[in-house]
N, C-alpha and C positions, 0 to 999 in steps of 0.2 A: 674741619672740626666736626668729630660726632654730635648727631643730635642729642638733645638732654631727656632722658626717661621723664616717662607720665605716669602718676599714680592717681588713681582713686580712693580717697578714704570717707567711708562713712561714717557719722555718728562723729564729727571733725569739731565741733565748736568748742567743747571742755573736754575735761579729764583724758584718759589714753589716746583718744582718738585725737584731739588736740595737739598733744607731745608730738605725735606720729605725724602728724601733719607739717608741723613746725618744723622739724628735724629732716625730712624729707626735701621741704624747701630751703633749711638751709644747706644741705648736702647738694644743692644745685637743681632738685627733681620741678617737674612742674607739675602741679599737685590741684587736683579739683577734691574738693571739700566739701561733704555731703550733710546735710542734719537741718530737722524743722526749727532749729533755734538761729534765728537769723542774726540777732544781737550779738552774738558768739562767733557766727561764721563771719560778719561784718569785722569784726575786733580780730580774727587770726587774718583776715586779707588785707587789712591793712596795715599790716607788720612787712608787706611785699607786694604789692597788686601785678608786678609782673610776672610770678611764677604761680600767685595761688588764684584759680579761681573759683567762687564758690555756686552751691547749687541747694537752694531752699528747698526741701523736700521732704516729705515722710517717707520715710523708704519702706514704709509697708504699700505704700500706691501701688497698684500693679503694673502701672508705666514707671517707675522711679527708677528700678535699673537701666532702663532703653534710655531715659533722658540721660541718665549721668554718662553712661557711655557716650550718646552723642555728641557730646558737649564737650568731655575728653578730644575725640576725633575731631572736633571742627576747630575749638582751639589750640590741639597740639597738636594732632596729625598722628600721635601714635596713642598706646595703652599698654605702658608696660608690666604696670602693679596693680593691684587689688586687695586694699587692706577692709576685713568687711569687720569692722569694730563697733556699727551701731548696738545696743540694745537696753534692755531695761532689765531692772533686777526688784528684789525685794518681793519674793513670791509666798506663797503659803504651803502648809501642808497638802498633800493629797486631796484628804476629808472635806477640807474649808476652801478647795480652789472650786471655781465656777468655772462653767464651760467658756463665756466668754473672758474671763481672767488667760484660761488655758490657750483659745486662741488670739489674746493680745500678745505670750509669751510664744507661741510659737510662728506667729507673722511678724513681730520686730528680732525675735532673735533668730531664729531657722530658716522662715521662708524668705525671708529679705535676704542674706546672706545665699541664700540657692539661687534667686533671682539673678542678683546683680553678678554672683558667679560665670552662669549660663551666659549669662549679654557680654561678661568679659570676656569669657572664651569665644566669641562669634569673632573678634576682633586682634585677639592677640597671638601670635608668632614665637616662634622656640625660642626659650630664653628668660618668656618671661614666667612670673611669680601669684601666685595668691594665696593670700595669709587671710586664717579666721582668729579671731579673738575670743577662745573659749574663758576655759576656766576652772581652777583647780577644783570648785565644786563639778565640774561636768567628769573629773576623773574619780572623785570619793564624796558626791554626795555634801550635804549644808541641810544643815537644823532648819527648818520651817522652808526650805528651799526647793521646794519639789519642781516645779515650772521651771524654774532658773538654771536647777542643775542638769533637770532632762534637754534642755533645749541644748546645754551647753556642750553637754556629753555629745546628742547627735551633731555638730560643728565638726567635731571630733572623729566622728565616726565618718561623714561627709569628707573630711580631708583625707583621710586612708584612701578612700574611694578614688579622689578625685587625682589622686599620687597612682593608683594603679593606673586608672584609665587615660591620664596627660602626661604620667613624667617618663614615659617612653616616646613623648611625641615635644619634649623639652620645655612644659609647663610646669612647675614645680608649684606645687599643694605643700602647709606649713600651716600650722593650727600652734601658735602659744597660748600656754594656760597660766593668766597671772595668778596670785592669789589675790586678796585684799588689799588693794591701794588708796590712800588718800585721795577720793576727786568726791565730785558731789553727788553722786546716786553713793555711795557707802557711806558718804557723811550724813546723808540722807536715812540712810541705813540706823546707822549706827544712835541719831538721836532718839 
């Protein structure tokens, strides 16, 4: 019997990353489940505690990529997927962003996502996958969305990259841009 594919997914407790998690496990996958909201990761492991394992963490930590890999590798022995869907949204204009606004948006959505990248390529073998979770603003832009859209556009621009330099060596790079869904940073949004 083959063994059963390992994913990583960040930002796993609600909304997209959530779904992605769920669906993954129940497609058979064994699935480590990344995100600071422990309430959330608690409540998707418990749906399966044999294939999901979870991992409390900010993944802006400069070690948060190395542990979740590790933890992939020791519980399941391989790494096949890399869904990097943490981030946060609801940013400002240009004019009205702060520097440190501009580096909360670009170490939870860009450098997190390079991070935990890099640590998966250290480990993973032809065949396998890694998908960024951009976003239709990262291809045309959001009203008041300056932070959100630049970080999301370079995801984007990072998967191109990452398709040149691995998928000649049978790592395949994949960036979807959803547009606006119901979870709770847009309902968040939206009041």
């Amino acid at each position: 019997m083959p063994q059963r594919h390992t994913v990583i997914v960040t930002g796993a407790a609600q909304g997209i990353g959530r779904a992605i998690a769920e669906r993954f496990a129940r497609d058979g996958f064994f699935v480590v489940a990344v995100d600071r909201n422990a309430d959330g990761l608690s409540s998707l492991a418990s749906q399966n505690r044999e294939q999901i394992e979870t991992l409390v963490l900010d993944v802006t930590a400069p070690d948060a990529s190395l542990r979740a890999v590790a933890l992939a590798m020791k519980r399941f022995g391989r790494l096949d997927y890399l869904v990097n869907n943490a981030g946060i949204g609801n940013a400002k204009p240009v004019a009205e962003t702060s520097d440190e606004e501009l580096e909360l948006f670009l170490s939870t959505n860009f450098s997190a996502a390079f991070r935990f990248t890099r640590a998966a390529l250290g480990v993973m073998a032809a065949g396998a996958g890694i998908v960024h979770i951009a976003s239709t603003f990262g291809l045309m832009g959001n009203p008041r969305g300056s932070s959100y859209a630049a970080t999301k556009a370079a995801l984007i621009g990072l998967t191109r990259q990452m398709a040149a330099d691995y998928g000649p060596k049978g790592i395949r790079a994949n960036a979807v841009a959803p547009g606006p869904i119901e979870t709770p940073m847009v309902q968040e949004r939206l009041e």
